[in-house]
C-alpha positions as a Markdown table, in Angstrom:
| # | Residue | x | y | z |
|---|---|---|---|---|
| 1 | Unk | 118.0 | 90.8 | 56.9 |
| 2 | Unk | 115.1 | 93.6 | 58.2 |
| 3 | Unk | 113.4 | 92.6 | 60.7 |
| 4 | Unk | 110.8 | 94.3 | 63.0 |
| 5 | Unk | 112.7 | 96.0 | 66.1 |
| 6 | Unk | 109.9 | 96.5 | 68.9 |
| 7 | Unk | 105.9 | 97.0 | 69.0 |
| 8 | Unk | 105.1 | 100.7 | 67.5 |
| 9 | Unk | 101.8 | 101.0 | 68.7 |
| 10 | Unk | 98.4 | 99.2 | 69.9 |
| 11 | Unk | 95.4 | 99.9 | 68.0 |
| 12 | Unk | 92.1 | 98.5 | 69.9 |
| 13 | Unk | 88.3 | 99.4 | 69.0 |
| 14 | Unk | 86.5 | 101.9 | 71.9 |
| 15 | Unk | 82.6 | 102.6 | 72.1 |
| 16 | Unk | 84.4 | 106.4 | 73.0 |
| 17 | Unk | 88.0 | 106.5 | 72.0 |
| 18 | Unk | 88.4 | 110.2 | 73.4 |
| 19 | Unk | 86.6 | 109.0 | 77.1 |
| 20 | Unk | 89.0 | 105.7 | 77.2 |
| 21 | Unk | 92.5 | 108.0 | 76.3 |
| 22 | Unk | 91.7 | 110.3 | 78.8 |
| 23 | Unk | 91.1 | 107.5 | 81.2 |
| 24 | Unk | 94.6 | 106.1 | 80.2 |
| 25 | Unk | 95.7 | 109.6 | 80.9 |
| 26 | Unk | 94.4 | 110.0 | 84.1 |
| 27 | Unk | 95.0 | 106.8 | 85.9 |
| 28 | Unk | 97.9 | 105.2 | 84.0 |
| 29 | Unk | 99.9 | 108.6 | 83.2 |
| 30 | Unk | 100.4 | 107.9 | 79.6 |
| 31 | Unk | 100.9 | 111.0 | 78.2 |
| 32 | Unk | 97.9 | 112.3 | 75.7 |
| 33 | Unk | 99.1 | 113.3 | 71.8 |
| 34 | Unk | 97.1 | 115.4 | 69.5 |
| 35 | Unk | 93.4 | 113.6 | 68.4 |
| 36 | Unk | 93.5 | 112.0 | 71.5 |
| 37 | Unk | 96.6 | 109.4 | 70.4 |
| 38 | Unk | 98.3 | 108.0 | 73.6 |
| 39 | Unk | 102.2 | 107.4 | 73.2 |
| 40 | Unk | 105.3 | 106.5 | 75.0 |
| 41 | Unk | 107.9 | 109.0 | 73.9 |
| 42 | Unk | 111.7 | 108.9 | 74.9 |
| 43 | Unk | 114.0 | 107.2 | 77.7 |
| 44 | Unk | 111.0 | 106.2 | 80.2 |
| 45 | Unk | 109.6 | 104.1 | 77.4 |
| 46 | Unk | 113.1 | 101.7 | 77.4 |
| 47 | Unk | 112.5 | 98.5 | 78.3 |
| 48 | Unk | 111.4 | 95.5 | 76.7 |
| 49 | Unk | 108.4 | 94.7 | 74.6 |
| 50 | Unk | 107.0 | 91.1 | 74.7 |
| 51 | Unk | 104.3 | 90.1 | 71.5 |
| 52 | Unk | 103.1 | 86.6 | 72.6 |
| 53 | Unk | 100.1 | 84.3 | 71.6 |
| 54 | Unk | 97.7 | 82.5 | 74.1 |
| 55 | Unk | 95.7 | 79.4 | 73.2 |
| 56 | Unk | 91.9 | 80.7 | 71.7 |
| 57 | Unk | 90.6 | 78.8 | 75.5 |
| 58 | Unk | 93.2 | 80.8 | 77.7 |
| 59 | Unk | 91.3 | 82.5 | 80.8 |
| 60 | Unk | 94.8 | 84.6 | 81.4 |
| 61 | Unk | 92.7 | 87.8 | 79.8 |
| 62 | Unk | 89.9 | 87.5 | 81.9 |
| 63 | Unk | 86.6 | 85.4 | 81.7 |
| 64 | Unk | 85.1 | 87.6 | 78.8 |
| 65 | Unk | 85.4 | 87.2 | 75.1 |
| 66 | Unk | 88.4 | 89.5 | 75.1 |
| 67 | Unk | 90.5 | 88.6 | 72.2 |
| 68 | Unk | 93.6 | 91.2 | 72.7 |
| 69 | Unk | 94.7 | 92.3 | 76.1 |
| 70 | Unk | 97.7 | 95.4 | 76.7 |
| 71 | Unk | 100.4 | 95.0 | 79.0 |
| 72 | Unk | 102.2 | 97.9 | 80.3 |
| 73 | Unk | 105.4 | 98.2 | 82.4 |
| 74 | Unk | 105.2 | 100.5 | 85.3 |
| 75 | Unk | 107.6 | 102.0 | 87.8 |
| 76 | Unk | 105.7 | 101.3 | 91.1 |
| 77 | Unk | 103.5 | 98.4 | 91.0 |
| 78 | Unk | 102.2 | 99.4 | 94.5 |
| 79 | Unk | 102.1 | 102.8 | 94.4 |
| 80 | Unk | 100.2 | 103.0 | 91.0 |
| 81 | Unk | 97.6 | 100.1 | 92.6 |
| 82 | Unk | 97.1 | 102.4 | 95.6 |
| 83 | Unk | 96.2 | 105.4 | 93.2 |
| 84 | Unk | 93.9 | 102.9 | 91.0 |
| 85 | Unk | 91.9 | 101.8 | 94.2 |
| 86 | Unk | 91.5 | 105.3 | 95.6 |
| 87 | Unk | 89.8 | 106.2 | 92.3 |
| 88 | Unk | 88.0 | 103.4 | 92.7 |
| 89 | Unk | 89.0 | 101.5 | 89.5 |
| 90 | Unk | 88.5 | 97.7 | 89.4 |
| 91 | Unk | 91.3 | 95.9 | 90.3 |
| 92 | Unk | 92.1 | 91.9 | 90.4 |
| 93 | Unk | 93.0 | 90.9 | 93.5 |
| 94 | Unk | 95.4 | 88.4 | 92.0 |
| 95 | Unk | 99.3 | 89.1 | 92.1 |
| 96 | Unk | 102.1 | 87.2 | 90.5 |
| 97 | Unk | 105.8 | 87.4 | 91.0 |
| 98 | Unk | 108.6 | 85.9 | 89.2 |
| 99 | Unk | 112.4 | 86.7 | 88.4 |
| 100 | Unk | 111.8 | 89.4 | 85.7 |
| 101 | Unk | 109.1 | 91.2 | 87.3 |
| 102 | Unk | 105.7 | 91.1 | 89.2 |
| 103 | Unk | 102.5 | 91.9 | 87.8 |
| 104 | Unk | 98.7 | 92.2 | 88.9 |
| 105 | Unk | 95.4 | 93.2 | 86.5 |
| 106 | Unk | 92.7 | 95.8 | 85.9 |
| 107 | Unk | 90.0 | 97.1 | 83.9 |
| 108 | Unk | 89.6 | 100.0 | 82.3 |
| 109 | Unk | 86.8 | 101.8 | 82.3 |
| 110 | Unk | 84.8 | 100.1 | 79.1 |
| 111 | Unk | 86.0 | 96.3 | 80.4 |
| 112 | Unk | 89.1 | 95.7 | 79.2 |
| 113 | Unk | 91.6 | 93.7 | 81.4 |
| 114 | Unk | 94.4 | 95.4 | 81.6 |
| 115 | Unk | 98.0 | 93.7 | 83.1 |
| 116 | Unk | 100.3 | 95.9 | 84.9 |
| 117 | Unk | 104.2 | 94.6 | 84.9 |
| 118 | Unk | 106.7 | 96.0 | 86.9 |
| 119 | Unk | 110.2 | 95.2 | 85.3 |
| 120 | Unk | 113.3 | 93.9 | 87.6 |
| 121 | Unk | 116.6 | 94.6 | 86.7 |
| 122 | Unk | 118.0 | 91.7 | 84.9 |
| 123 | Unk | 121.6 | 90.1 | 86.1 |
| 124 | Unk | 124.4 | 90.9 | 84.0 |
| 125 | Unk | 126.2 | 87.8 | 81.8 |
């Protein structure tokens, strides 16, 4: 059977799509394509790739009337948080940790809440 084999992109609508990809750029580090695409390109995008629903009432995107919201696995959950805050991007103070990984929130610069997940290494069996 064919079957669908991982997310190939993430299309969202921007007041300035150029501004908000070179934000990406800048504070995330995802690297900038031609027109202003953003894309994940060979071994440091391995990893998995998790497409979940939330109830219409969740608050777990925020208390706005976001309908979508990005996750994206980082290296250094600390080290990229320090960065954020030093260029003084809007972080959630809120921090959870479980057994595949820890994860805390931002916004990006037109109000989207953003999650942040850094990945543990998975037991063998």
């Amino acid at each position: 059977m064919a079957k669908a084999v991982g997310v190939g992109g993430v299309f969202l609508k921007a007041k300035d799509p150029a501004n908000l990809a070179a934000w990406y750029a800048q504070h995330l580090g995802i690297p900038s394509q031609e027109g202003g695409t953003l894309a994940f390109d060979g071994p440091e995008s391995l990893g998995m790739t998790v497409f979940a629903y939330f109830p219409q009432e969740t608050k777990y995107f925020g208390d706005g009337a976001q309908h979508a919201m990005i996750n994206f696995r980082v290296d250094d959950l600390d080290a990229l948080l320090k960065q954020l805050a030093l260029a003084e991007v809007r972080i959630d103070p809120k921090r959870e940790d479980h057994s595949y990984g820890r994860f805390a929130w931002i916004w990006d610069r037109e109000g989207n809440r953003v999650e942040l997940w850094e990945t543990r290494p998975q037991p063998e069996g």
